[in-house]
C-alpha positions as CSV (number, residue, x, y, z in Angstrom):
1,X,24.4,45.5,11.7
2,X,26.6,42.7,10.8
3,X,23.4,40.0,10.5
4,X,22.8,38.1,7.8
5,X,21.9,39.5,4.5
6,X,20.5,36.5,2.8
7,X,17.5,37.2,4.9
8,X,17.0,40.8,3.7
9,X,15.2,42.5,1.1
10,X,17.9,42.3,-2.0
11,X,16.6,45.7,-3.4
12,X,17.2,47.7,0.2
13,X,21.0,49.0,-0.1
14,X,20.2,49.6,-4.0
15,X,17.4,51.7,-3.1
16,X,19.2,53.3,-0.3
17,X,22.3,54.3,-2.1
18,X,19.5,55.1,-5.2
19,X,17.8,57.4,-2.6
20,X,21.6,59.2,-0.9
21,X,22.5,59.9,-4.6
22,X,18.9,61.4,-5.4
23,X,19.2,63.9,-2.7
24,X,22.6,65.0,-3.1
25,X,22.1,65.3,-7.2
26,X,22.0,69.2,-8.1
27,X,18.1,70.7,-7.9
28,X,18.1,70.6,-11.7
29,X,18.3,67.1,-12.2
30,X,16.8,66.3,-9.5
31,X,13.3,65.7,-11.0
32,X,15.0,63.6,-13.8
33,X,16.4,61.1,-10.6
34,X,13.3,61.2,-8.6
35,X,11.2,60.0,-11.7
36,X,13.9,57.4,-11.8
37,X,13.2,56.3,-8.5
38,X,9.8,56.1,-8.5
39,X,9.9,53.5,-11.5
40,X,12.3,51.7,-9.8
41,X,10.6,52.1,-6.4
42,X,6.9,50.6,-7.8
43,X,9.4,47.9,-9.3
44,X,10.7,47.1,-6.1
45,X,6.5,46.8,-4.9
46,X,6.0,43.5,-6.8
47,X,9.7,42.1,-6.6
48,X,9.3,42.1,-2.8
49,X,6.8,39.8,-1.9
50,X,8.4,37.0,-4.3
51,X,11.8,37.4,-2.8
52,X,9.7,37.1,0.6
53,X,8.1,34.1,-0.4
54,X,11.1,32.4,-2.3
55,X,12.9,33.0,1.0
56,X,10.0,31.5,3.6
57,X,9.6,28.0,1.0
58,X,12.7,27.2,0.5
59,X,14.4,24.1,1.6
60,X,12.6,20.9,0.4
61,X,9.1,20.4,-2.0
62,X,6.9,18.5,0.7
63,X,7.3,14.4,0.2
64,X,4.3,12.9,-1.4
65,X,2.7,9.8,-0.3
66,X,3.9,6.8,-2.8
67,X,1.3,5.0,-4.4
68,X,1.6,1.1,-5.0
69,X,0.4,-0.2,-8.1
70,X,-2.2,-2.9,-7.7
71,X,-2.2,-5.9,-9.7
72,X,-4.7,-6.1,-11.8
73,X,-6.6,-9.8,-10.6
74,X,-8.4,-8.5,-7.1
75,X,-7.3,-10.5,-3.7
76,X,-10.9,-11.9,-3.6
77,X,-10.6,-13.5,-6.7
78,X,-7.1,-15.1,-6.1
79,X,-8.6,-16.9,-3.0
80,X,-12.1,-17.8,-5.3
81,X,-9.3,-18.9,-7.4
82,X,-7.5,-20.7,-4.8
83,X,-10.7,-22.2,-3.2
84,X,-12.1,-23.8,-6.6
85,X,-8.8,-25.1,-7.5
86,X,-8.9,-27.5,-4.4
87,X,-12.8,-27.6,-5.1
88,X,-11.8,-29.6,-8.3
89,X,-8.7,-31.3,-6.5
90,X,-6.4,-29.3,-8.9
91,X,-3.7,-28.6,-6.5
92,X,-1.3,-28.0,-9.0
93,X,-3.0,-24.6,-9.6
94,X,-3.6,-23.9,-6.3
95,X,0.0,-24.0,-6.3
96,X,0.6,-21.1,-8.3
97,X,-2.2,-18.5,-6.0
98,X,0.3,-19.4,-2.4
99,X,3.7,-19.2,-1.6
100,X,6.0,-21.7,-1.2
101,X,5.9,-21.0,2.8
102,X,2.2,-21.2,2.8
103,X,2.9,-24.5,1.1
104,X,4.9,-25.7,3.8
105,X,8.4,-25.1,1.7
106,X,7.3,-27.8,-0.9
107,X,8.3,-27.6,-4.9
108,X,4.7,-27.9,-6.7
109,X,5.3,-31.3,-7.0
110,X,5.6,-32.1,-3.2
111,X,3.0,-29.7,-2.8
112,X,0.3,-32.3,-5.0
113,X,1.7,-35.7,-3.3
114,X,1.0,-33.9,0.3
115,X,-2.3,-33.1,-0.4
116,X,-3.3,-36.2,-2.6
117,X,-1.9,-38.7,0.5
118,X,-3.2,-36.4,3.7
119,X,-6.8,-35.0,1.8
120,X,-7.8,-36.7,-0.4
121,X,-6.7,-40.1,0.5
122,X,-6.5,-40.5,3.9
123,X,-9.5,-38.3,5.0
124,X,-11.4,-38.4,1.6
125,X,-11.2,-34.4,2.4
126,X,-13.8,-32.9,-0.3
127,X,-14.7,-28.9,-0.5
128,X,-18.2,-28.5,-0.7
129,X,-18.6,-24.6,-0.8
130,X,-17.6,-21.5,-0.2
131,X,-18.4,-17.6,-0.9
132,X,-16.0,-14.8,0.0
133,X,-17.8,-12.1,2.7
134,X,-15.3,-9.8,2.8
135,X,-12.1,-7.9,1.4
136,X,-9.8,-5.4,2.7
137,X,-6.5,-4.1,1.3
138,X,-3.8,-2.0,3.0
139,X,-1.3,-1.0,0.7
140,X,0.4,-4.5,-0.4
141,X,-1.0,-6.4,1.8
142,X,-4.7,-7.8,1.6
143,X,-7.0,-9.8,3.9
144,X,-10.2,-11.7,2.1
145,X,-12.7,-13.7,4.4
146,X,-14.6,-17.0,3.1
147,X,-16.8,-18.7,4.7
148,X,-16.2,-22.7,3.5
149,X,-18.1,-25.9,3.4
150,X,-16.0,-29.2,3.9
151,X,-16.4,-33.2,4.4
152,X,-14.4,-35.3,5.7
153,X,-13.9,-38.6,7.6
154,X,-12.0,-38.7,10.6
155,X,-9.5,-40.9,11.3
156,X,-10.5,-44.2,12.6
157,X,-13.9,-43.4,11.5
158,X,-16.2,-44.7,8.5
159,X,-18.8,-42.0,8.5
160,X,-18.0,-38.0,7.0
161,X,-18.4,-35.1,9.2
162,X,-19.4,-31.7,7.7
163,X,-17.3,-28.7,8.5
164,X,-18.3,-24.9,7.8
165,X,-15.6,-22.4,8.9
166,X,-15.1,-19.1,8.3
167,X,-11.3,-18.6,7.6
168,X,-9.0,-15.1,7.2
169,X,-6.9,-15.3,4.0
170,X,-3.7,-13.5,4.1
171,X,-1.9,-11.9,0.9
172,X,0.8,-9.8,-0.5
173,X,1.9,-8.6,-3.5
174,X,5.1,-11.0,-4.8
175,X,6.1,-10.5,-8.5
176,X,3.4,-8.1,-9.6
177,X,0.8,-10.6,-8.4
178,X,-1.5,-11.4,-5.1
179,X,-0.1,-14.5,-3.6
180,X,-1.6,-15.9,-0.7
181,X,0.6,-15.9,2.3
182,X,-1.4,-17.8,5.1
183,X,-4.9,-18.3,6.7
184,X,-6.3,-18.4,10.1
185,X,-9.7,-20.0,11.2
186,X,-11.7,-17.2,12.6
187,X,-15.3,-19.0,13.1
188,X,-16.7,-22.6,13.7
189,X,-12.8,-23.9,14.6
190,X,-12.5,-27.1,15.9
191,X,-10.2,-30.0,15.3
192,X,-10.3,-31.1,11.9
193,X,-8.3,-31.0,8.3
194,X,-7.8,-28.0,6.6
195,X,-5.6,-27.8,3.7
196,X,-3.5,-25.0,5.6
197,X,-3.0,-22.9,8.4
198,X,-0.8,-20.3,9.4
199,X,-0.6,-17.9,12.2
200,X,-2.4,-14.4,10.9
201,X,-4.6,-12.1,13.5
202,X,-8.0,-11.5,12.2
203,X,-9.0,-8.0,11.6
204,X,-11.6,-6.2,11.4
205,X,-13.3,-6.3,7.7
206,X,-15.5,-2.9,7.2
């Protein structure tokens, strides 16, 4: 009494008024009202459940997970991009695989002087080699690991010293694209010229 009837069957005071008038209806038109409610009864036999159900789902469709659309040149391929565009000293394309903080907040012009005056110049900085050995992407963000071949001369010094690292190369997605965002030395480091290095944790690369 006196609860809430949105939570009720909505065929229960039909049939129950249906049911009242079919017993007080004289005995000779009785059997015309009881056919009636039969129909109406086995009616009521497949309504029910729906109503049930409509009631017990409603609210809310469950969220759905969003997918991100990848762009279409792979992580792996922007840093083999990256890497043989400072392979043939082209830094002005190298330029266009980083951002601008990964290039120390230099225009692509700065971006060329720096590296022609501190590499190439004043170390005689040269990339030897390098093969990617691993990728792995979660959601926009991406994580591709290289193993690299460099010479060098230190400073002060006339002979070149070989370097092979293995470095972390971190990316995102920025305009539609895979851009790399920094690096971090993760094998062989030691003191020595590399052409960048920001702080990014290595992870683990299944």
């Amino acid at each position: 009494m006196g609860g809430d009837l949105s939570s009720e069957n909505p065929l229960k005071f039909p049939l129950q008024a249906l049911i009242l008038f079919a017993v007080t209806v004289p005995g000779r038109n009785r059997c015309k009202y009881n056919f009636t409610l039969g129909v109406l009864f086995s009616i009521s036999l497949f309504l029910v459940p729906s109503c049930v159900q409509t009631t017990e789902t409603g609210g809310p469709p469950p969220s759905r997970s969003i997918r991100i659309k990848l762009p279409s040149t792979s992580p792996n391929r922007v840093v083999e991009g990256y890497l043989e565009a400072l392979k043939k000293k082209n830094f002005g394309k190298a330029y266009r695989l980083i951002t601008m903080g990964y290039a120390g907040n230099l225009d692509r012009e700065g971006y060329e002087i720096n590296m022609r005056r501190g590499l190439v110049e004043k170390l005689e900085w040269l990339l030897l080699n390098y093969e990617v050995i691993g990728i792995k992407i979660l959601g926009d963000r991406a994580y591709v690991v290289a193993e690299i071949s460099t010479k060098y001369k230190p400073l002060n010094s006339q002979s070149f010293k070989l370097k092979n690292v293995r470095v972390q190369y971190d990316l995102g997605i920025i305009d539609k694209s895979w851009l790399i965002l920094g690096d971090k030395c993760i094998l062989n480091c030691e003191e020595g010229p590399n052409p960048e290095s920001e702080s990014v944790k290595p992870i683990e690369l299944n």
